[in-house]
Predicted model as a PDB file, atoms N, CA, C, CB and O in Angstrom, pLDDT in the B-factor column:
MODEL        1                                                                  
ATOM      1  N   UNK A   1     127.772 177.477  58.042  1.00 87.00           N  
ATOM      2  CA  UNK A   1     128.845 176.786  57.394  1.00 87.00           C  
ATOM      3  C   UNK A   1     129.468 175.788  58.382  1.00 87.00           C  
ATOM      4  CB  UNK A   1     129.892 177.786  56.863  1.00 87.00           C  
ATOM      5  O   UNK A   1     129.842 176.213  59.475  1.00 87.00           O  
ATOM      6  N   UNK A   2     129.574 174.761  58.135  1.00 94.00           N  
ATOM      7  CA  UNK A   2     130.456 173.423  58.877  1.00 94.00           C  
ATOM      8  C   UNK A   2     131.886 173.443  58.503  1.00 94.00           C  
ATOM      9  CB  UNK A   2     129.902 171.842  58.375  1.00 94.00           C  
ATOM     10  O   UNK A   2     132.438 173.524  57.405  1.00 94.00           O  
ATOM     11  N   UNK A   3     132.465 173.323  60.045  1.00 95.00           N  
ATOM     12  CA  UNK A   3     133.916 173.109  59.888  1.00 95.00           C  
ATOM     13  C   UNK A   3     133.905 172.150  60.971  1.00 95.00           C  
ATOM     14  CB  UNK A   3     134.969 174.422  60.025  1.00 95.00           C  
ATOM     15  O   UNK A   3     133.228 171.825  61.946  1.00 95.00           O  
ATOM     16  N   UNK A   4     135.329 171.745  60.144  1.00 95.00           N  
ATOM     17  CA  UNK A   4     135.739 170.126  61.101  1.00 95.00           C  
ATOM     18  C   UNK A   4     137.042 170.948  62.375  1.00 95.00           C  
ATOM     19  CB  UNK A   4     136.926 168.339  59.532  1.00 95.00           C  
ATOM     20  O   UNK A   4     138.104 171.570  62.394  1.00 95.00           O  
ATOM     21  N   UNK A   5     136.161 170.468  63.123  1.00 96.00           N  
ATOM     22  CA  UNK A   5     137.317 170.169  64.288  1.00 96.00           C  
ATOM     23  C   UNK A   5     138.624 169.755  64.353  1.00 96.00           C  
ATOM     24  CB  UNK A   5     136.998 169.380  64.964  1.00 96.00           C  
ATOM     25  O   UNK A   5     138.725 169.003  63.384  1.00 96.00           O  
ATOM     26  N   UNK A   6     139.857 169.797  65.000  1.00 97.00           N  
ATOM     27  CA  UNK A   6     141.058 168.801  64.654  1.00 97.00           C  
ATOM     28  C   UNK A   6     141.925 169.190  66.304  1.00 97.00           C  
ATOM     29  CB  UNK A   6     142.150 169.355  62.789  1.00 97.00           C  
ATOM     30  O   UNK A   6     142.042 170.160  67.053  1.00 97.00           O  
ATOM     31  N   UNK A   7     142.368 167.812  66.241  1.00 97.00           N  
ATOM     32  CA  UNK A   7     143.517 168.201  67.840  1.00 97.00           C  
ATOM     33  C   UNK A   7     144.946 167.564  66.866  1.00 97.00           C  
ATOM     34  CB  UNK A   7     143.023 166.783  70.026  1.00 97.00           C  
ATOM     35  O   UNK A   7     145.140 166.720  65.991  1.00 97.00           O  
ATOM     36  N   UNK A   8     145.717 168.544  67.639  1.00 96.00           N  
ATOM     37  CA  UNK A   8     146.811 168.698  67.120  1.00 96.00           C  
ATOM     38  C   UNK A   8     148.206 169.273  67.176  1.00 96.00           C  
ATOM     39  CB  UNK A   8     146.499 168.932  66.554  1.00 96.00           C  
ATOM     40  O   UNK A   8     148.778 169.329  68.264  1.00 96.00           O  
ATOM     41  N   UNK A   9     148.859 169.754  65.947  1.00 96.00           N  
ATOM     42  CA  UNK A   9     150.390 170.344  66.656  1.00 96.00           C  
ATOM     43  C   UNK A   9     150.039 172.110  65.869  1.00 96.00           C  
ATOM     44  CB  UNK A   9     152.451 169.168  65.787  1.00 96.00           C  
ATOM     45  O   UNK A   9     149.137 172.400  65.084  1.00 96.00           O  
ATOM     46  N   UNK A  10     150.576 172.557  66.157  1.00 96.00           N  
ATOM     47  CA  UNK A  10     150.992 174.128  65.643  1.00 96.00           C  
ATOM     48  C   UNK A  10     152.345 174.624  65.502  1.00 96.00           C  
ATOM     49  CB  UNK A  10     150.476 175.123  66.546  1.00 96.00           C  
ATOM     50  O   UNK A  10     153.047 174.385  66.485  1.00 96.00           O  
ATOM     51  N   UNK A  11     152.964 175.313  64.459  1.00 97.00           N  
ATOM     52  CA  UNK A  11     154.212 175.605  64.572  1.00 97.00           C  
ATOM     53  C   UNK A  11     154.309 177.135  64.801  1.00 97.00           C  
ATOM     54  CB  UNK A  11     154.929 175.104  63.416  1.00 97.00           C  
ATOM     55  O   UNK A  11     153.674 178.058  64.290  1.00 97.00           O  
ATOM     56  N   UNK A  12     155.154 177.122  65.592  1.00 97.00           N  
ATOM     57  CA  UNK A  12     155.421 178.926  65.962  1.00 97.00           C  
ATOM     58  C   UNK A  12     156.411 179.380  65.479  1.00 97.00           C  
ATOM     59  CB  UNK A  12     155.644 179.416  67.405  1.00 97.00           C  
ATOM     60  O   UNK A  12     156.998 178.634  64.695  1.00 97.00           O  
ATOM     61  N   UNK A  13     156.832 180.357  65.658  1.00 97.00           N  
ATOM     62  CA  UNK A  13     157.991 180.875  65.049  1.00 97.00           C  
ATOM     63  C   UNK A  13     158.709 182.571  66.028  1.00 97.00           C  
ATOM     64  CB  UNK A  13     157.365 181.168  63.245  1.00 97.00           C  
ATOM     65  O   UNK A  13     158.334 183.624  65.512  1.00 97.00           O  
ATOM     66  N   UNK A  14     159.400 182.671  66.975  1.00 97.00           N  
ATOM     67  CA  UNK A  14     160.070 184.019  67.629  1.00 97.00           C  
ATOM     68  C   UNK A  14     160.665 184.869  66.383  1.00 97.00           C  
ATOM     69  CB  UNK A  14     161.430 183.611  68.809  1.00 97.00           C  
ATOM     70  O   UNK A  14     161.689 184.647  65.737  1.00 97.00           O  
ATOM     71  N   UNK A  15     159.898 185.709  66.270  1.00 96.00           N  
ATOM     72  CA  UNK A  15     160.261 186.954  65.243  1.00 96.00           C  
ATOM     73  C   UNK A  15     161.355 187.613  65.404  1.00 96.00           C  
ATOM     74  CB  UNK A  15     159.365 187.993  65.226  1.00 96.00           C  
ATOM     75  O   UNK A  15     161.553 188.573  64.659  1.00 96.00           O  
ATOM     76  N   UNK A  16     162.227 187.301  66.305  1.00 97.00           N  
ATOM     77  CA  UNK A  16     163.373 188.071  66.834  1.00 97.00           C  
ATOM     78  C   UNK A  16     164.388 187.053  66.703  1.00 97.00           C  
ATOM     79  CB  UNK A  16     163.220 188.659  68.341  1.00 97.00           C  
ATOM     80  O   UNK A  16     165.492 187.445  66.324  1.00 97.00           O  
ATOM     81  N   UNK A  17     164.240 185.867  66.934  1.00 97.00           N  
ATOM     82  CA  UNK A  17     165.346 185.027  66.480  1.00 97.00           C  
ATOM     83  C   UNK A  17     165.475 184.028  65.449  1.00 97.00           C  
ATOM     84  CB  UNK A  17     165.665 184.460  67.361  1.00 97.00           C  
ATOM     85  O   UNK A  17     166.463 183.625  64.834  1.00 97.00           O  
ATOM     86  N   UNK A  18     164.175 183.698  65.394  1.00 97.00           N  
ATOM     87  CA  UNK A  18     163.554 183.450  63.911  1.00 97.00           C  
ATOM     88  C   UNK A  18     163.628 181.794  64.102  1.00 97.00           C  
ATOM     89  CB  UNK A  18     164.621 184.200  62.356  1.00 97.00           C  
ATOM     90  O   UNK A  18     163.771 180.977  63.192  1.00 97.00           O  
ATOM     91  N   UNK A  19     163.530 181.592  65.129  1.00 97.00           N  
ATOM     92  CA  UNK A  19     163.354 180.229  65.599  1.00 97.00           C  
ATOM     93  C   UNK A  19     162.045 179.759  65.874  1.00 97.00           C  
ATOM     94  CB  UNK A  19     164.052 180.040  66.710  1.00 97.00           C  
ATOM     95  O   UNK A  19     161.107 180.227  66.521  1.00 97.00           O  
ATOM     96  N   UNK A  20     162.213 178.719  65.223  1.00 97.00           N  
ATOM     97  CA  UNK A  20     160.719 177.784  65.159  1.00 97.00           C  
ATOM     98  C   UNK A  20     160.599 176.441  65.861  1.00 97.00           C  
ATOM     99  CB  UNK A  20     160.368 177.364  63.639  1.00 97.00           C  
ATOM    100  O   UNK A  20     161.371 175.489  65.970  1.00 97.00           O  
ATOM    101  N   UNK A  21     159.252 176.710  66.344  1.00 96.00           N  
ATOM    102  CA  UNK A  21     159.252 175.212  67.804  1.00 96.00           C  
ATOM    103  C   UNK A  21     157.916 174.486  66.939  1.00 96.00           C  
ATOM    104  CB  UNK A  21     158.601 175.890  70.267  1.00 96.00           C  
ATOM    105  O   UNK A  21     157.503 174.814  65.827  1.00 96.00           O  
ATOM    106  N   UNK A  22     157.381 173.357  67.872  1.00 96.00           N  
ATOM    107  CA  UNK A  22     156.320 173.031  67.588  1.00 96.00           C  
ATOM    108  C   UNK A  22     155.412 173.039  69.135  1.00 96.00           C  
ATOM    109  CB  UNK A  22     156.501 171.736  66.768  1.00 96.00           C  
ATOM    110  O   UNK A  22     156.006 173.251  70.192  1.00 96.00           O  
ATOM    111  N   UNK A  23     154.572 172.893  69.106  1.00 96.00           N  
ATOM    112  CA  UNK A  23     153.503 173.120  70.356  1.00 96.00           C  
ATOM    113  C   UNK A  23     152.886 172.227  70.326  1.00 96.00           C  
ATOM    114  CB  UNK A  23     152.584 174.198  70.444  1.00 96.00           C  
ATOM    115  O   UNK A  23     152.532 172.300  69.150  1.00 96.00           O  
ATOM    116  N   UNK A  24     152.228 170.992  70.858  1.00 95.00           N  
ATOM    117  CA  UNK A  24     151.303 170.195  71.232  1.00 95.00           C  
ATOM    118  C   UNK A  24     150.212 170.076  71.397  1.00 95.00           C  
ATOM    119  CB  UNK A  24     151.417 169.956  71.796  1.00 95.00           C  
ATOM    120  O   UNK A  24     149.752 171.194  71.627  1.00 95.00           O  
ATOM    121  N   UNK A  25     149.312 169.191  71.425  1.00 94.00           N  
ATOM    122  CA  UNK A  25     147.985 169.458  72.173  1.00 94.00           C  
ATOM    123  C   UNK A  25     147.277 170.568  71.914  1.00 94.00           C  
ATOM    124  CB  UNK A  25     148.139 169.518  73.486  1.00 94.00           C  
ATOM    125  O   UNK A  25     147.353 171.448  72.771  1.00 94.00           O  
ATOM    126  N   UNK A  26     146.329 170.860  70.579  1.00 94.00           N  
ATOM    127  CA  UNK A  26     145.913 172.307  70.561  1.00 94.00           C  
ATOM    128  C   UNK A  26     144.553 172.150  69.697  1.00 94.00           C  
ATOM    129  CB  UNK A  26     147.143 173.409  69.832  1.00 94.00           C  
ATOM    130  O   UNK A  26     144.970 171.786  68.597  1.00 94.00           O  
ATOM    131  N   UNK A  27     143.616 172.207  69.647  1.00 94.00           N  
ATOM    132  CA  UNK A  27     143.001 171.892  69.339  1.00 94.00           C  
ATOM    133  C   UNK A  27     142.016 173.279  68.425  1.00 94.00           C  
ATOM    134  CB  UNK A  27     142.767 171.114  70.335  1.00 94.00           C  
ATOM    135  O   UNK A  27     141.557 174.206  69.092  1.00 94.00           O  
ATOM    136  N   UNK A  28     141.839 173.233  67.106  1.00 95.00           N  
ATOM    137  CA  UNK A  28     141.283 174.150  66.529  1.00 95.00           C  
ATOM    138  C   UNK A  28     140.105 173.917  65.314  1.00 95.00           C  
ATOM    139  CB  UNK A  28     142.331 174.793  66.152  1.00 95.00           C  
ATOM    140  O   UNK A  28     139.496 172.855  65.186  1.00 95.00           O  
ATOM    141  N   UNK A  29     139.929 174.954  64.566  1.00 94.00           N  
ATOM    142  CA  UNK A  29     138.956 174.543  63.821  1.00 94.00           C  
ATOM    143  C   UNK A  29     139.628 174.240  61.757  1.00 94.00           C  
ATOM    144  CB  UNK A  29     137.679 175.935  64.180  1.00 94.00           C  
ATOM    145  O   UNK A  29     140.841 174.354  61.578  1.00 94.00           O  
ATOM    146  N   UNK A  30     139.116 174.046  61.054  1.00 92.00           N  
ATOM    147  CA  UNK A  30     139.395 173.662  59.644  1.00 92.00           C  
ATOM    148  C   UNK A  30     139.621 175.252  59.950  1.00 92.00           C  
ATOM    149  CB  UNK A  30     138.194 172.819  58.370  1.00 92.00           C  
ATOM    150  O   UNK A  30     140.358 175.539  60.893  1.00 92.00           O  
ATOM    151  N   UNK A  31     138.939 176.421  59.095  1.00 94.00           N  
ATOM    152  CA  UNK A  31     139.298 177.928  58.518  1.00 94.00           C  
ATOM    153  C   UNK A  31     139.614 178.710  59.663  1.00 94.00           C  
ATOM    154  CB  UNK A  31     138.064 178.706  57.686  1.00 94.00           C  
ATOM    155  O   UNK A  31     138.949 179.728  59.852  1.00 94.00           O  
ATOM    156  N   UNK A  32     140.610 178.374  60.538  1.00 92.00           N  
ATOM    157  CA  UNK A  32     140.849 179.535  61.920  1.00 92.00           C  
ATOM    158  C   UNK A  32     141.662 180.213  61.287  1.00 92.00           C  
ATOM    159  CB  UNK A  32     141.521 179.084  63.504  1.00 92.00           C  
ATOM    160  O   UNK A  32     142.452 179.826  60.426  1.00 92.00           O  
ATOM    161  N   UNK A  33     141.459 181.487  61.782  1.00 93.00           N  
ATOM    162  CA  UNK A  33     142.487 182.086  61.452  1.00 93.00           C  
ATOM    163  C   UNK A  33     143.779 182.603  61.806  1.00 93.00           C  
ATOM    164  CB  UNK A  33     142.148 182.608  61.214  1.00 93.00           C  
ATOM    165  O   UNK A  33     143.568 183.259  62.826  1.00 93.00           O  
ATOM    166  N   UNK A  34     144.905 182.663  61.547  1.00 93.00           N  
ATOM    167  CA  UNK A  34     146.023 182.276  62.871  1.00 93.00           C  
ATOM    168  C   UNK A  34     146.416 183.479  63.386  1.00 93.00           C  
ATOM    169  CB  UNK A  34     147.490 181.438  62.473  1.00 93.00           C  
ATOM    170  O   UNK A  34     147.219 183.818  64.255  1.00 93.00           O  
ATOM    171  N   UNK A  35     145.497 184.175  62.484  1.00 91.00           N  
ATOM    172  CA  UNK A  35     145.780 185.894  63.705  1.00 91.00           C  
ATOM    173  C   UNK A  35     144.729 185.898  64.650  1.00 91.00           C  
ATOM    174  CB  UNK A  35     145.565 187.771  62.835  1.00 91.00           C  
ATOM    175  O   UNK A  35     144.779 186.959  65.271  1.00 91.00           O  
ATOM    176  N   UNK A  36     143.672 185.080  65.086  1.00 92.00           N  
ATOM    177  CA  UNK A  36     142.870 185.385  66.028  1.00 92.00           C  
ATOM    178  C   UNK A  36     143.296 185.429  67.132  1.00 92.00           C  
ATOM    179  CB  UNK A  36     142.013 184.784  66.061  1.00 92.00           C  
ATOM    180  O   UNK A  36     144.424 184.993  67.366  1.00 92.00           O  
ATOM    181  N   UNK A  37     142.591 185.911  68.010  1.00 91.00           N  
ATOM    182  CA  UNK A  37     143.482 186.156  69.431  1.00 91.00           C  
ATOM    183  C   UNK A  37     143.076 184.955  70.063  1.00 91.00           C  
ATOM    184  CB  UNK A  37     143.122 187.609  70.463  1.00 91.00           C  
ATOM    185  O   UNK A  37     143.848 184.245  70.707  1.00 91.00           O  
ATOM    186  N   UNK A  38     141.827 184.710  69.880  1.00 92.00           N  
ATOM    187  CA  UNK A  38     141.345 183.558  71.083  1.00 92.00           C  
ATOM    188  C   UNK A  38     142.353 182.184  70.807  1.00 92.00           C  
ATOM    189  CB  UNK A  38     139.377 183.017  70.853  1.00 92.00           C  
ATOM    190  O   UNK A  38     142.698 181.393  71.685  1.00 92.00           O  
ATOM    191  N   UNK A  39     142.843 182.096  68.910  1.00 94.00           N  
ATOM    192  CA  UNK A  39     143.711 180.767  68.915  1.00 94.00           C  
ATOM    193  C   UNK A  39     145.035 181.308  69.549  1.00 94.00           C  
ATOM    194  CB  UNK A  39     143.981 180.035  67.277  1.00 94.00           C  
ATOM    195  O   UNK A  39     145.621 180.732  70.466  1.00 94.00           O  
ATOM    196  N   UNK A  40     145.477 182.568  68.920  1.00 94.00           N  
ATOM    197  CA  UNK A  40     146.537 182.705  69.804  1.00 94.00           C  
ATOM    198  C   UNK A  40     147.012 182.364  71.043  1.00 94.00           C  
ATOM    199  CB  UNK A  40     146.608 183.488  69.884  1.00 94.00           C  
ATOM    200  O   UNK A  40     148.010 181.689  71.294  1.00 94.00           O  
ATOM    201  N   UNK A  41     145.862 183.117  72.174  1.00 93.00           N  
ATOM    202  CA  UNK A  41     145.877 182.220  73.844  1.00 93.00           C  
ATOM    203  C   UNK A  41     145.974 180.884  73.576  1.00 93.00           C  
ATOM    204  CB  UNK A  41     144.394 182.335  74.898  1.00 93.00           C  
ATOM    205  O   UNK A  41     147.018 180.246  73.713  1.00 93.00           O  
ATOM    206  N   UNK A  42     145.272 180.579  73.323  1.00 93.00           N  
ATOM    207  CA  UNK A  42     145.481 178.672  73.564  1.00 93.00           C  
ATOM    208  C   UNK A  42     146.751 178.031  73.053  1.00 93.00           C  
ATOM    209  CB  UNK A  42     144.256 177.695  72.643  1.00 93.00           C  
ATOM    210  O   UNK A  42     147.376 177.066  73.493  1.00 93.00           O  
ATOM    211  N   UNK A  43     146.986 178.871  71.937  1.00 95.00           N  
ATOM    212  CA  UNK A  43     148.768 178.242  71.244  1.00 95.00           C  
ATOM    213  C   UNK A  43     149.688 178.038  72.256  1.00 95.00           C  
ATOM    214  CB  UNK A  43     149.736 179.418  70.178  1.00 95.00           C  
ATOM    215  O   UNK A  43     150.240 176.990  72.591  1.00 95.00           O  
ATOM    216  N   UNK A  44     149.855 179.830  72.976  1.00 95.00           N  
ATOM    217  CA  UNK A  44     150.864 180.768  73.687  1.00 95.00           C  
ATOM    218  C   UNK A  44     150.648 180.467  74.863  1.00 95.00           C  
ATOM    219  CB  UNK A  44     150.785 182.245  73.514  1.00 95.00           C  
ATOM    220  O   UNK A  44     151.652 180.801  75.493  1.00 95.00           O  
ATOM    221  N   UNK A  45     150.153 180.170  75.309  1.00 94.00           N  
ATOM    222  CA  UNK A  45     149.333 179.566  77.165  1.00 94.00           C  
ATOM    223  C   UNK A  45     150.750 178.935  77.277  1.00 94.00           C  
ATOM    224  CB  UNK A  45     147.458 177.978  77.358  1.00 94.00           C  
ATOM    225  O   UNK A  45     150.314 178.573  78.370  1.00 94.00           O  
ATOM    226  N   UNK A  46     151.867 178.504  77.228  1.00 92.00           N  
ATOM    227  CA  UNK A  46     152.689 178.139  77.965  1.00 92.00           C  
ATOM    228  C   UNK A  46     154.270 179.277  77.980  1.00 92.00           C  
ATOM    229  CB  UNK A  46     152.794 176.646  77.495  1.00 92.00           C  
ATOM    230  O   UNK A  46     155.297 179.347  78.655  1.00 92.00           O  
ATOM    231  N   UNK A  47     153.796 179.854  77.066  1.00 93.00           N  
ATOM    232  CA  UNK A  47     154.713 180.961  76.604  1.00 93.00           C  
ATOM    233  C   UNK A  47     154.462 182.597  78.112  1.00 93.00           C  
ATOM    234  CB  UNK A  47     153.957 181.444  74.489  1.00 93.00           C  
ATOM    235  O   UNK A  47     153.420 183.166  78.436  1.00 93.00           O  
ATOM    236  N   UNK A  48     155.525 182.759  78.490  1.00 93.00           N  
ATOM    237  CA  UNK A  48     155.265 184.131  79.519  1.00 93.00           C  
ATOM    238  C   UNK A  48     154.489 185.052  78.899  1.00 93.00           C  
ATOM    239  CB  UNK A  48     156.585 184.971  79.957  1.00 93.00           C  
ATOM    240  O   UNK A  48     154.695 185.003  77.686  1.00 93.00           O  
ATOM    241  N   UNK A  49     153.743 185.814  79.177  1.00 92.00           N  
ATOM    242  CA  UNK A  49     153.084 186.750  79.020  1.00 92.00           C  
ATOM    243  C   UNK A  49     153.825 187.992  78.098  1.00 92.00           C  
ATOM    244  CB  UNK A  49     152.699 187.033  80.311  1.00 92.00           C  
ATOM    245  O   UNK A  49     153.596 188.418  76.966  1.00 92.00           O  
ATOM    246  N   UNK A  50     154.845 188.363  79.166  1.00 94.00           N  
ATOM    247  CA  UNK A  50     155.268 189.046  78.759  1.00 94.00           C  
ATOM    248  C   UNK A  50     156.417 189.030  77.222  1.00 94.00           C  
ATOM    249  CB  UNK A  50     155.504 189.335  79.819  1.00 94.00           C  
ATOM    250  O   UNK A  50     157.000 189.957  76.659  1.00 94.00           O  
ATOM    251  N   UNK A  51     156.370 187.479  76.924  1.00 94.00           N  
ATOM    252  CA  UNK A  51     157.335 187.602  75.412  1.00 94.00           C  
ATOM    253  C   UNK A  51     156.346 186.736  74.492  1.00 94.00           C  
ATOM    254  CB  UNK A  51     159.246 186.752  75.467  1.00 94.00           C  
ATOM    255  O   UNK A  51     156.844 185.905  73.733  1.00 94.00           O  
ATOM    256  N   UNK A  52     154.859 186.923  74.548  1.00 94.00           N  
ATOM    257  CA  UNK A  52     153.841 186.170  73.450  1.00 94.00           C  
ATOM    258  C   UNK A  52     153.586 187.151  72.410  1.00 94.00           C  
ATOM    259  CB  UNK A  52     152.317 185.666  74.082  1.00 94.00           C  
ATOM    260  O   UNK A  52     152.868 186.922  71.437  1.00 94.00           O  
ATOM    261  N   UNK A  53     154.212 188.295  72.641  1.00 94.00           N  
ATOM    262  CA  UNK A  53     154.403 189.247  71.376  1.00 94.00           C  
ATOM    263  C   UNK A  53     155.157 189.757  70.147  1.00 94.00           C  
ATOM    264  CB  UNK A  53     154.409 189.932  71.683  1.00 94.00           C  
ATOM    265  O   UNK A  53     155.119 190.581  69.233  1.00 94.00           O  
ATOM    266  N   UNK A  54     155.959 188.630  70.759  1.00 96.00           N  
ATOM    267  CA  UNK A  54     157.620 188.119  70.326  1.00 96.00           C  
ATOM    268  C   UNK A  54     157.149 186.685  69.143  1.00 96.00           C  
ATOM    269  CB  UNK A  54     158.828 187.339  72.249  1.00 96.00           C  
ATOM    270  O   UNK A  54     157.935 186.467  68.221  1.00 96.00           O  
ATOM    271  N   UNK A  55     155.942 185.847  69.260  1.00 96.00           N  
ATOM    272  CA  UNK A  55     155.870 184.852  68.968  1.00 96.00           C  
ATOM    273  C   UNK A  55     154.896 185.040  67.816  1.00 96.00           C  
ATOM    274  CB  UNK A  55     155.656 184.068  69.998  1.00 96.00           C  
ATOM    275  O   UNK A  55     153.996 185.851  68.031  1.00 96.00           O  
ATOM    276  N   UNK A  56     154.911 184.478  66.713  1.00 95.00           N  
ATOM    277  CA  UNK A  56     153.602 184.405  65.700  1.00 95.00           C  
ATOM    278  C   UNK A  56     153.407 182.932  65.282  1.00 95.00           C  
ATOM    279  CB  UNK A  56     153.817 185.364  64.235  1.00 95.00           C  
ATOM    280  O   UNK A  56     154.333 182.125  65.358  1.00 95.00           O  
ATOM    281  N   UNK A  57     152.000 182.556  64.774  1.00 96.00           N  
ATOM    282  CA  UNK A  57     151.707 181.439  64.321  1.00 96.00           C  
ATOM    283  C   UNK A  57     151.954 180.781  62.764  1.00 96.00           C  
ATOM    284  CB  UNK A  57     150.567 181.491  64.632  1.00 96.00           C  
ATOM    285  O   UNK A  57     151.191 180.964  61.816  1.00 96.00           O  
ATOM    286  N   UNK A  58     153.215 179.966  62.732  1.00 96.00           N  
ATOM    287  CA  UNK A  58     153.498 179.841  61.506  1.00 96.00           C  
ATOM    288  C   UNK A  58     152.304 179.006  60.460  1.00 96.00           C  
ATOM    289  CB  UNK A  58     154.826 179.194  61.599  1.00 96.00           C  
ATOM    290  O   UNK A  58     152.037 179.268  59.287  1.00 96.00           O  
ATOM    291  N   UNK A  59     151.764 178.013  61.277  1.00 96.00           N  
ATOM    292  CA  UNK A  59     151.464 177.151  60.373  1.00 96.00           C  
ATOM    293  C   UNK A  59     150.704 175.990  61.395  1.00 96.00           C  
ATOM    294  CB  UNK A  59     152.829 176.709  59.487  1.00 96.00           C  
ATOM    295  O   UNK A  59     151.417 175.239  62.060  1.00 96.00           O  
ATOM    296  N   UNK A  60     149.007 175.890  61.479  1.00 95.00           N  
ATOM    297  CA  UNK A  60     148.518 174.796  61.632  1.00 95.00           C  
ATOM    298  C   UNK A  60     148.821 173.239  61.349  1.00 95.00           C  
ATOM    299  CB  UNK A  60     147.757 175.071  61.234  1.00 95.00           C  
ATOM    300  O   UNK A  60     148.704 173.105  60.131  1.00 95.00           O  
ATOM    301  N   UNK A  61     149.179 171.931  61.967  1.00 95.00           N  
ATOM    302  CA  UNK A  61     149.740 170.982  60.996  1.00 95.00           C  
ATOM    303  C   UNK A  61     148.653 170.051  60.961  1.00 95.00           C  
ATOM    304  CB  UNK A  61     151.154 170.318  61.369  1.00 95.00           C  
ATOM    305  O   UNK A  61     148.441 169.216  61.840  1.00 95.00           O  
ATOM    306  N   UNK A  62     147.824 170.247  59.706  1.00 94.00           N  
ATOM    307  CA  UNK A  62     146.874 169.470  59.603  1.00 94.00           C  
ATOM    308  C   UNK A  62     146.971 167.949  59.040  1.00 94.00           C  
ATOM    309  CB  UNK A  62     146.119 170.168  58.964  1.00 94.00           C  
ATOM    310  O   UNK A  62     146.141 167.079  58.776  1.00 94.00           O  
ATOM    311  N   UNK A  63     147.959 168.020  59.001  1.00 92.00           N  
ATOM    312  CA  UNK A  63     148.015 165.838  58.433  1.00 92.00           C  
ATOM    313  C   UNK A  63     148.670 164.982  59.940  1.00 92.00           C  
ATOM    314  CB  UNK A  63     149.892 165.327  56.491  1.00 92.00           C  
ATOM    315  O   UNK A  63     148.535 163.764  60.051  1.00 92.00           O  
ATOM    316  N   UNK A  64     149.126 165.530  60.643  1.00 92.00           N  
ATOM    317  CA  UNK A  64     149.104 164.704  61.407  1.00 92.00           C  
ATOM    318  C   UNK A  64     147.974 164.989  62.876  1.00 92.00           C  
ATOM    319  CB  UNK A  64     150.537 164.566  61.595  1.00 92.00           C  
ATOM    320  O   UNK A  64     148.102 164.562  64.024  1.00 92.00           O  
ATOM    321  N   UNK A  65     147.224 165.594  62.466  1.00 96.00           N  
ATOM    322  CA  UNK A  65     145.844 166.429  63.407  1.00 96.00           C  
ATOM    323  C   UNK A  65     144.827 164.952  63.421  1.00 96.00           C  
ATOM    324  CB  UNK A  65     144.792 168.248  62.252  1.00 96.00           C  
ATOM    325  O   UNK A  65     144.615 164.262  62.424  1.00 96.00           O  
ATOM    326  N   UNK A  66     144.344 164.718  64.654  1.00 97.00           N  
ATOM    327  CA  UNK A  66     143.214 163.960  64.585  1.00 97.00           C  
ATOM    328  C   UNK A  66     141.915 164.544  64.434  1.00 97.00           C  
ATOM    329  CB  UNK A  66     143.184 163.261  65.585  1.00 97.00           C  
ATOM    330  O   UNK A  66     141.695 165.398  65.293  1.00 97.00           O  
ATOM    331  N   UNK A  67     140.911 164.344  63.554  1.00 97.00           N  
ATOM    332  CA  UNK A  67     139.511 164.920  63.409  1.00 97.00           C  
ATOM    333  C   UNK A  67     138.854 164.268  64.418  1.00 97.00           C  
ATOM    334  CB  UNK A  67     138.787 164.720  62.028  1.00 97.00           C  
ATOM    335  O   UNK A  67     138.601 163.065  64.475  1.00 97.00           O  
ATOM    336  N   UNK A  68     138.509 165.386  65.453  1.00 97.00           N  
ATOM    337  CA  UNK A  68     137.443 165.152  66.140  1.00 97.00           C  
ATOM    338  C   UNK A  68     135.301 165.510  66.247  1.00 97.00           C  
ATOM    339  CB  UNK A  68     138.154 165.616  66.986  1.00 97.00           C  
ATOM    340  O   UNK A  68     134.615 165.325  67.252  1.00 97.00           O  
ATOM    341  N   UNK A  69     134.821 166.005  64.930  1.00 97.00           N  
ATOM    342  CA  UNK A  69     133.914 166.420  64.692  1.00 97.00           C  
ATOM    343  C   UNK A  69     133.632 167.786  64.103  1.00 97.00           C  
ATOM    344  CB  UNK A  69     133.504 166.189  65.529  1.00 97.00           C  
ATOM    345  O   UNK A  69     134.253 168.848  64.142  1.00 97.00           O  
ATOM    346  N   UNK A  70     132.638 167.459  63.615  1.00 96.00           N  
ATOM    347  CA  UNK A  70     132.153 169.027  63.482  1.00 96.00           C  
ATOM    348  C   UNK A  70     131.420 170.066  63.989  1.00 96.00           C  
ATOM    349  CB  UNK A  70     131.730 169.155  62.758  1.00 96.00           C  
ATOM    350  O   UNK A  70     130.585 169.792  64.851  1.00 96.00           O  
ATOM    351  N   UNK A  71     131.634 171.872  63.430  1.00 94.00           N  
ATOM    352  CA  UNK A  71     130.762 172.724  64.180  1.00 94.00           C  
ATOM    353  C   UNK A  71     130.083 173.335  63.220  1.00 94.00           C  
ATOM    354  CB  UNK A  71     131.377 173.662  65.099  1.00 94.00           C  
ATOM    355  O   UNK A  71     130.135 173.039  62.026  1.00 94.00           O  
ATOM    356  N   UNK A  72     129.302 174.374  63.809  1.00 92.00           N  
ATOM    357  CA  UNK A  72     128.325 175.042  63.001  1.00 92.00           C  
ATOM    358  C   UNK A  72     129.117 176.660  62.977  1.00 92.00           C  
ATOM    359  CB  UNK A  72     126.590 174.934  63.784  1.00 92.00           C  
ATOM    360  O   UNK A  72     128.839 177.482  62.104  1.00 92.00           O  
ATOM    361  N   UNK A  73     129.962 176.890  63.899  1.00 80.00           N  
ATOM    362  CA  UNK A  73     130.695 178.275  64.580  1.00 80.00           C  
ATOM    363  C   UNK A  73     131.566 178.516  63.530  1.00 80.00           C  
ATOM    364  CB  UNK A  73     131.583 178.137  66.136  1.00 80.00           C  
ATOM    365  O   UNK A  73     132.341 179.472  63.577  1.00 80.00           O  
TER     366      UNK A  73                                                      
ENDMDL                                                                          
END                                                                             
């Protein structure tokens, strides 16, 4: 199955205060899924270790995402 590539923004959200940021630079696939761990690291990579458990992935932002190609993965 082919999915398109995209670089882009992600929105997070702290489950404890219920505050929502946006994140930069992130680059994922069309059907990821936003509980995976491997997108998780790459979201959370600027977030401490110790409070990325505190954080969940609200929402991929795919219209302002640039398409950079496709995969077969």
């Amino acid at each position: 199955m082919t999915q398109k590539i995209f670089f882009g923004d992600a929105e997070i959200m702290n489950t404890v205060t219920h505050k929502k940021a946006i994140v930069n630079r992130v680059v994922f696939k069309e059907y990821n899924n936003l509980q995976d761990s491997f997108l998780r690291n790459r979201v959370l990579r600027d977030i401490k270790p110790k409070d990325r458990s505190k954080y969940k992935i609200v929402k991929l932002c795919f219209s302002k995402a640039k398409y950079l190609g496709d995969t077969n993965y």
